[in-house]
N, C-alpha and C positions, 0 to 999 in steps of 0.2 A: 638698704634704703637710705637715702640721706633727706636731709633735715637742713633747716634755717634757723641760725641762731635766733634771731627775735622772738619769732613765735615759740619756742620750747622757753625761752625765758622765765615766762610769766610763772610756768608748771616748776620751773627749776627752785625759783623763791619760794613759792611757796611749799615744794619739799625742804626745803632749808631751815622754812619757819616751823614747819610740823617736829622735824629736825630739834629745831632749838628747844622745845617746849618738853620734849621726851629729855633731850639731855641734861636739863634744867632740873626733872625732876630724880634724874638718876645722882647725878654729879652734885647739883645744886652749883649756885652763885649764875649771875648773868652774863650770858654769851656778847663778847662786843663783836661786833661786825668789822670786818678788814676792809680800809681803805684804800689799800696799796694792790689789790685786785692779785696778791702772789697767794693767798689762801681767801676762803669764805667767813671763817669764825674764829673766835679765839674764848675757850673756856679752859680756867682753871690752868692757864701758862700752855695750854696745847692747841697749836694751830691744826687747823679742820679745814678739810677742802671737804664737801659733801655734793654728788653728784645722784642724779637723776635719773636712771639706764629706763626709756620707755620701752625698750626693745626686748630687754632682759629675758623677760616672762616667756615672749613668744619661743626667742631665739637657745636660750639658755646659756648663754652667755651675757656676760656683762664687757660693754667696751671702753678699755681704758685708753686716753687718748698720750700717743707716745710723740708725736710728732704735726706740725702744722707746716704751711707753704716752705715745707724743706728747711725746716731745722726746730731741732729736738724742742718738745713744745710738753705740759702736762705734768704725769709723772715723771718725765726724767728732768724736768726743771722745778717742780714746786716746791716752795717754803715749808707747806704744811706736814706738820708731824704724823694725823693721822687723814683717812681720807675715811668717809662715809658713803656707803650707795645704795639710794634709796630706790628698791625694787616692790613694787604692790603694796601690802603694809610693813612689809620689813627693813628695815634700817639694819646694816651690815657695816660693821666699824672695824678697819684691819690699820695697824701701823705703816707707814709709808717705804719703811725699807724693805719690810714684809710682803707688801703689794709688787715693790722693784722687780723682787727677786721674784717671785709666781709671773709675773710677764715676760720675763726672760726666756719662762717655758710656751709660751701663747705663738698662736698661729697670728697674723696680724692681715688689716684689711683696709683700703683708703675708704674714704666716708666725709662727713661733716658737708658743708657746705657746697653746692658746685658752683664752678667757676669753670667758663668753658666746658661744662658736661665731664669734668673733673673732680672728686671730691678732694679736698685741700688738707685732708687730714690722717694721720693716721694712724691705726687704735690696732691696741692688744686684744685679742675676744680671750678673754679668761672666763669659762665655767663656771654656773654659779656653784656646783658644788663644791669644787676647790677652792673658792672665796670663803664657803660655809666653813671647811676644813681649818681656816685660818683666821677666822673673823669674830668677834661678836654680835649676836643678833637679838634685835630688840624689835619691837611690835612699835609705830608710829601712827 
């Protein structure tokens, strides 16, 4: 199924904010928001990309995006140290290298946007249980 960025936007913040407020109370100190659009948050010297999987639940996979209009885009380019994916009420928090290396093993699928009945993007489906295997999980 693919998706439009704008409309998933709005769902994205505010998983970010539900995000900030659980992190806040685990971590403590306040999350500043990234500028520079290369991560979402930054708490406690740890850049945070947190993403949104609405598909997740159905599918049981979670997809991580490896690549855009043909060239390497996501996880293989991000700042962020760790990445968050918010699935139903769970918040799933893995380190970035960690996430690298389990997409390595992932089947992959084009998606995100269409452009000429094309989607423009395209993502690792990593299992959510494998993610569980590797991740922390917090209730949001």
């Amino acid at each position: 199924m693919y998706y439009n960025f704008e409309p998933d936007l709005a769902a994205g913040i505010n998983a970010e904010n539900k995000f900030e407020i659980v992190a806040q109370e685990l971590i403590g100190g306040e999350p500043r928001r990234s500028s520079n659009h290369t991560f979402d948050m930054q708490l406690s010297g740890c850049r945070i990309e947190c993403k949104m999987d609405v598909m997740a639940e159905r599918t049981g996979n979670i997809a991580i995006e490896i690549a855009a209009y043909g060239r390497p885009s996501g996880i293989a380019t991000t700042l962020a140290d760790a990445f968050v994916y918010i699935i139903g009420n769970n918040a799933y928090i893995v380190d970035t290298e960690t996430l690298r290396r389990l997409v390595k093993e992932c089947r992959t699928k084009a998606g995100g946007d269409k452009i000429n009945g094309v989607g423009q993007a395209i993502f690792a489906l990593l299992p959510i249980d494998r993610l569980e295997q590797h991740s922390v999980k917090v209730l949001v």
